[in-house]
C-alpha positions, 0 to 999 in steps of 0.5 A: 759937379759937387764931388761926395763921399758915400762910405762902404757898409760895414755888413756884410763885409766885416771889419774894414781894417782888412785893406778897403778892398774895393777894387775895379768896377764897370757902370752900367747903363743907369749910371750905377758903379759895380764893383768887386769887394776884394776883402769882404766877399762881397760885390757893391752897387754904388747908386748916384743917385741916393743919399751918400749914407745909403749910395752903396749896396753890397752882395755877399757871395754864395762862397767863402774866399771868393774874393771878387775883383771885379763887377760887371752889370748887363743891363738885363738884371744880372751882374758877373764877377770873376775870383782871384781865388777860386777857380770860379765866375759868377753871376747874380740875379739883382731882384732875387739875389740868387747866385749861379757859380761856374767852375772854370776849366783850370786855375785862375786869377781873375782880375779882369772880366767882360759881360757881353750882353746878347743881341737878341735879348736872351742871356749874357755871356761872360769873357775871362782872362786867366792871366797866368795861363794865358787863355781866354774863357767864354762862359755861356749860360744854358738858362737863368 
């Protein structure tokens, strides 16, 4: 296999001097990298199979100092990720871009999340490590 660079857009993440910023990421079932965009706000979506110049998509969050670690993909249109700041997971709709954001029940500093889809279709639910407060959170949406 031929290894290729696909650089990191600039917009809407800023300048890049700010530390790179991409941290861990999940595929999701076709093959797609999602990732947390740390130091700009934003999650990406690195795509194998565009051109390296247009490989990867970032999603600005719906709030300033998200700072999302990670991304995870449920294969049925939504991509979660959780804050090391904010006291709050997300979750996005891919076609609409739409974000719907859910305060946690104390603070937080999320560095590893886990999308668990739902077996009869509906919507997927979220896990979350509060490493600090050694707990675990189940996040279930009511409605998209």
């Amino acid at each position: 296999r031929e290894v290729t660079y696909s650089p990191i857009p600039e917009s809407p993440r800023g300048d890049p001097g700010l530390g790179g910023g991409s941290r861990r990421g999940m595929f999701d079932g076709q093959d797609r990298l999602w990732f947390g965009g740390f130091d700009g706000d934003v999650i990406g979506m690195l795509d194998p199979s565009l051109p390296p110049d247009r490989a990867i998509t970032l999603f600005p969050t719906p709030i300033p100092w998200f700072q999302p670690y990670m991304a995870e993909n449920d294969d049925s249109g939504y991509t979660w990720t959780g804050s090391i700041s904010a006291d709050h997971v997300a979750r996005m709709n891919e076609e609409t871009g739409e974000w719907n954001l859910y305060l946690l029940p104390s603070t937080a500093n999320i560095r590893q999340i886990h999308v668990q889809p739902d077996e009869g279709g509906g919507l997927s639910s979220l896990w979350v490590g509060l490493n600090h407060q050694g707990k675990m959170v189940h996040i279930e949406p009511l409605d998209r």
